[in-house]
N, C-alpha and C positions, 0 to 999 in steps of 0.2 A: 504494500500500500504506500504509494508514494506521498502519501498525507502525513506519514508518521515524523514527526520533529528525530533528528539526533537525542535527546533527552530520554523520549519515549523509547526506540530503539534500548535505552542503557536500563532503560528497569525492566525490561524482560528478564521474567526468572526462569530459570533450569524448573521444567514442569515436569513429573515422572509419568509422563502420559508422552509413549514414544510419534503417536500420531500430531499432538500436541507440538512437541520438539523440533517435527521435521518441519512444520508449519513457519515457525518460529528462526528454525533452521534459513528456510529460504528467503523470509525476510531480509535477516541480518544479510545474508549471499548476494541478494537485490540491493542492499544496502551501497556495498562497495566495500565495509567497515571489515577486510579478509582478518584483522586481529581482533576483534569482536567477536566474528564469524567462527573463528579455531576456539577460542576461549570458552564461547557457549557449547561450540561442539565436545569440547575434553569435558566440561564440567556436565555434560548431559550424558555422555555415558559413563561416565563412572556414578551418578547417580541412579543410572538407570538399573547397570549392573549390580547394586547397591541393593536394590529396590530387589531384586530375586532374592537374595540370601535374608532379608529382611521379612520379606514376605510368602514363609511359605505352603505350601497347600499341599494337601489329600491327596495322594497322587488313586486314593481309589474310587474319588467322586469326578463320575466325568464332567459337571461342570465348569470344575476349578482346572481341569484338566485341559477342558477346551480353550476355558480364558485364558491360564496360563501359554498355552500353545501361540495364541493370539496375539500375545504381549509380544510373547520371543521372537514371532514374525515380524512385527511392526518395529522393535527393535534393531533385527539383522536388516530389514528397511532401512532402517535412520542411516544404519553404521555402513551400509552399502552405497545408498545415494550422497556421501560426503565420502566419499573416499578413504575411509579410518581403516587403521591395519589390517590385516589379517589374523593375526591374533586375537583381537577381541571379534571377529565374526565365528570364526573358528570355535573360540567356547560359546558364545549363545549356541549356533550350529551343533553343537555336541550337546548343548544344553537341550534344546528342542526335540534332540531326537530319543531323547528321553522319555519323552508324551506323544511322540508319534512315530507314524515308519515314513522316511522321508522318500517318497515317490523317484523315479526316476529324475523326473523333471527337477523336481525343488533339489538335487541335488545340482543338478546344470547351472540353475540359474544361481545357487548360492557359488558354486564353482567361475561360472563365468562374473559375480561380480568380486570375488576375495583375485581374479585374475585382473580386475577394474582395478580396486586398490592397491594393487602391487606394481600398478603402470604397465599392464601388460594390454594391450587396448588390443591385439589382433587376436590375441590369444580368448580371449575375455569375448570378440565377437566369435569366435567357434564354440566357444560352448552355448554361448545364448543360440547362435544357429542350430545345436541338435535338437531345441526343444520345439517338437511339433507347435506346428499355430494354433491348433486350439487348445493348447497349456500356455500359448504366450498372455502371461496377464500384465497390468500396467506397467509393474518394477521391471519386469523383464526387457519392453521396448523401451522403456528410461536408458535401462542400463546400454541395451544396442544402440540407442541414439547419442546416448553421453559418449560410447568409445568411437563411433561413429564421427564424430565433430572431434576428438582429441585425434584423429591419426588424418584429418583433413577432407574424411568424406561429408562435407555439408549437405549437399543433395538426400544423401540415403539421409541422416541424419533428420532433415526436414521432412520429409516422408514418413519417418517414427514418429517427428513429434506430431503432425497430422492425422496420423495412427491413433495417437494415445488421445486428440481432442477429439474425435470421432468416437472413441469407448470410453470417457469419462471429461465429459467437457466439463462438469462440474466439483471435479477432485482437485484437491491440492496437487496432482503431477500432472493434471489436464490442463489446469491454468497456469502449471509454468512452463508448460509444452507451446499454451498459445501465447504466451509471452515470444519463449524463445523463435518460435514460427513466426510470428509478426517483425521480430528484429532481423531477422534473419530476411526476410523478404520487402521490410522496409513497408510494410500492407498492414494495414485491419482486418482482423479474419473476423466476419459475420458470428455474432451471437446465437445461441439455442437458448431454447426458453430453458 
C-alpha cells in the first residue's frame, strides 16, 4: 500500500501468523527498506519457529493435526518466497512430514524452492517443471516465475505471473503477480470483481 508513511512501515510487528508475515513481508519488499525487509524476515522466523516448540498439540486428534500441518505449510511458504536458507526449510520440511506423507509433488516443489534459496534458479526450475499442472498451485508458479526473472527469462516469467492472477486475483501472491505484470509491461491489467 503505497499510502503507508515510513513511520507506519517501522511498527509492524513480527505476527506468529505465517500468512500474516508474508503479507507484511511484501510490504516492507515494496517498500524498498531491503534492511527492514531482512530484519522482519530473521525476526519472523525465528519466532515462528519459536511458536512450534511452544505450542504443542495431540498428534492423535486430527484437528490439531490438520492445523498444525497448515501452519508448517504457510511457514515453508514464508521461508520459501524470501529466499531464507535451507536449513531452516529443511527442519519445518522434516517437521511436517511428521503429520503427513508428503506426496510426490510437495516434495518437488519444496525441493525446487530450498534449490531457489541456495541460488540455484535452473536447477530450482526442473524441479518445479516435474510437477504435473494440475499439482501446480500458486507457490509453485511464484517460485517458476521468481527463478524465471533471476536467470533473465522475463517473458516466461510474465506468463507465470499472468498465471497466478488468473487463479487467485484476489491472494496476496495474485496481487503481487499483478503488480509485478503491470511493471513489467509498463500497463494496467483490468480488474475482477
Amino acid at each position: 500500500d503505497p499510502l503507508l508513511t515510513d513511520t507506519e512501515l517501522q511498527q509492524l510487528e513480527v505476527p506468529l501468523n505465517a500468512s500474516m508475515a508474508l503479507l507484511q513481508s511484501v510490504m516492507l519488499m515494496e517498500s524498498g527498506d531491503k534492511q527492514k525487509h531482512r530484519a522482519f524476515v530473521d525476526e519472523t522466523l525465528v519466532a515462528l519457529v519459536l511458536s512450534l516448540d511452544s505450542n504443542a498439540i495431540d498428534p492423535t486428534d486430527p484437528q490439531q493435526v490438520s492445523a498444525r500441518s497448515q501452519e508448517l505449510v504457510e511457514m515453508i511458504g514464508f521461508a520459501a518466497w524470501q529466499g531464507e536458507d535451507v536449513a531452516i526449510m529443511e527442519s519445518l520440511i522434516d517437521e511436517l512430514s511428521q503429520y503427513v506423507v508428503l506426496t510426490d509433488a510437495m516434495k518437488s516443489i519444496y525441493e525446487g524452492w530450498m534449490e531457489y534459496a541456495s541460488g540455484r534458479y535452473m536447477a530450482a526450475l526442473t524441479s518445479f517443471e516435474k510437477i504435473a499442472e494440475k499439482d501446480q498451485d500458486t507457490l509453485t508458479l511464484l517460485g517458476m516465475s521468481l527463478a524465471n526473472e533471476r536467470l533473465g527469462n522475463k517473458k516466461d516469467a510474465a506468463r507465470l505471473w499472468l498465471k497466478i492472477v488468473g487463479k487467485s486475483p484476489g491472494d496476496l501472491i495474485g496481487i503481487w503477480a499483478r503488480n509485478q505484470l503491470e511493471a513489467t509491461l509498463n500497463t494496467t491489467i483490468p480488474r475482477t470483481e
